[in-house]
Steps between C-alpha positions, in 0.01 A plus 500: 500500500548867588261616783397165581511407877782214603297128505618454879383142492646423187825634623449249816446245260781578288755509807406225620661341164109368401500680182424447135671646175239791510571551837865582397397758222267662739807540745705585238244786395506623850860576471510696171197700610664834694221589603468227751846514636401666884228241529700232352796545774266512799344175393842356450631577791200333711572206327813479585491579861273240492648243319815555697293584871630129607811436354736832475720536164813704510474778252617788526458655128325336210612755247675207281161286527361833360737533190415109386112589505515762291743370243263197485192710451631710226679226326220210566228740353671619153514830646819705374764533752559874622809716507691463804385811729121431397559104581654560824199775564245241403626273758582734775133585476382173641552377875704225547306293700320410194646297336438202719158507349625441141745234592206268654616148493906584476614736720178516758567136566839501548483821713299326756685175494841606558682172467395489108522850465861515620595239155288761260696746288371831372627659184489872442578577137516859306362465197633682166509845461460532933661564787388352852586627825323328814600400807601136642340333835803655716478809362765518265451707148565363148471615178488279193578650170322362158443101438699463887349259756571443820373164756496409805352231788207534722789462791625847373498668829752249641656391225591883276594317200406621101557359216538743227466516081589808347575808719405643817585755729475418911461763810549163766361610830803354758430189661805348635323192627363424165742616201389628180552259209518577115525165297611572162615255235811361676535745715379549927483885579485522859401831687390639845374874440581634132424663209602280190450438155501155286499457118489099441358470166510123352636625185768725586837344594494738778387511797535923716464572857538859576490580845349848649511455842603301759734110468377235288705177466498305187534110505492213220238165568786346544667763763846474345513916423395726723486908435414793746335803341536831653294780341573666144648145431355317198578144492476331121529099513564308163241238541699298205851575643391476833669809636463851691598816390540809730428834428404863672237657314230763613248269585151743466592504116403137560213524621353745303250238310269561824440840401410383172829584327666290235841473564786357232867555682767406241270174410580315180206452225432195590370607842339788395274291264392272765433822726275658261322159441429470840429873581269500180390163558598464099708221307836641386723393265871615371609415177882527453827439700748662757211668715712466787698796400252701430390636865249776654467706789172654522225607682156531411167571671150472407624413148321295296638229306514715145693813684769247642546343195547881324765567751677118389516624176655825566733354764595175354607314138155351449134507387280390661149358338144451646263248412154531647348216669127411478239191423659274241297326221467199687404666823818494754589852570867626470691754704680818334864404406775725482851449207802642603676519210929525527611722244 
């Protein structure tokens, strides 16, 4: 497709949601192609302004929309997903006005019928081995680490509320008329303007909140426990037990995943493994017992998965053992798996 001219009508055609499966991969192609993206943006943005000339839509940054087009390019077309500076440079490259163009009979329609669009929810997921950092309808920041999601409603400018999977970190532009709302497992984070970080991952036991800046307060569904966070707090809540533990920590040292640092403070074996599997986006196993007192504080950056299991070795009891993944005999493919072997 490179140095072919944009099919205006087809585009017209396409917008208008009258389009056929080859329509898609031709729209599809238009995206990939870089060498279209100044053309492609002004004809996006006509269509929108026209699309939208009689009935105005409310948004004030689409960077989110953005993210979700470009994970569902690069993942719908087999196409191996980037490292986390060149994904996030792949997708600042595009404007993000277009992605209304992609979304044709989803999020077009529900943009200009605002009673349906208000009851649609949009997911923004990071896939393995990523990072995403994009920006929220009101102008709030968030960054999703590895295999993380976050979602929220079409209503989002009135109603601030996400519901997160994994971890994220949030710079919540105030709004005291409309709070800032983390859901969480069983947990309602609550904030006005703050810098915060959540770790909520299904199969950890616990839940952090690690505040940088400003108040958060901290309520069960049921509202029978409240906390108040003030910053360098980290709050860790026993989803089992059903409890909150204070403690003052130095909350950047938190945070530091953002900057593409993985962090192990004190953390038993047990989370480690599921921290590399996740930041490796491999399956990890440990064979032996009493890996909860066997614990690791470490940092490591731009380490791949072989040099952090050297430093294991050399810091722990243990071996650790990698089996390659690959096409199977029968077809299905398998991903690399990691033994951690308790001496």
């Amino acid at each position: 497709m490179t140095g072919d001219k944009i099919d205006k009508e087809r585009l017209n055609r396409i917008f208008q949601g009258e389009c056929t499966n080859e329509d898609e991969q031709y729209l599809l192609g238009l995206f990939r192609d870089k060498t279209l993206t100044d053309e492609l943006k002004c004809q996006m943005k006509r269509q929108w302004y026209e699309v939208n000339s009689q009935e105005p839509v409310s948004v004030e940054n689409l960077d989110h929309i953005l993210y979700q087009l470009n994970y569902d390019i690069n993942t719908d077309s087999g196409r191996s997903v980037k490292p986390v500076r060149k994904f996030i440079t792949l997708a600042a490259e595009i404007a993000a006005v277009i992605f209304f163009m992609i979304s044709l009979c989803t999020v077009i329609y529900y943009k200009t019928r605002a009673e349906n669009f208000n009851k649609t929810w949009t997911e923004i997921k990071a896939p393995a081995w990523t990072q995403a950092n994009f920006t929220l309808p009101d102008s709030s920041k968030v960054w999703l680490t590895s295999k993380s999601s976050i979602k929220y409603r079409g209503d989002f400018l009135s109603d601030r509320t996400v519901t997160l999977d994994g971890e994220a970190y949030f710079d919540v532009r105030s709004d005291k008329e409309h709070p800032f709302t983390v859901e969480a497992d069983n947990l309602i984070i609550k904030a006005l303007g703050t810098r915060f970080n959540v770790a909520s991952y299904y199969d950890e036991k616990n839940m952090e909140i690690v505040l940088e800046d400003g108040e958060l307060l901290i309520n069960d569904r049921e509202l029978k426990k409240s906390v108040k966070v003030t910053p360098d707090e980290l709050i860790t809540y026993d989803k089992f037990q059903d409890e909150f533990q204070t403690k003052c920590v130095r909350a950047k040292s938190y945070v530091s995943w953002k900057e593409g640092k993985l962090v192990f403070r004190n953390d038993p074996m047990d989370v480690i493994a599921r921290r590399l599997g996740r930041w490796y986006n491999v399956d990890v196993n440990i064979k032996g017992n009493n890996y909860d007192q066997m614990r690791l504080r470490a940092t490591f950056i731009d380490d791949n998965l072989e040099e952090v299991l050297y430093c294991l070795e050399r810091s722990l009891s243990i071996q650790c053992k990698v089996i390659e993944g690959g096409i199977g005999t029968n077809g299905t493919y398998s991903k690399k798996k990691v033994e951690i072997i308790l001496k």
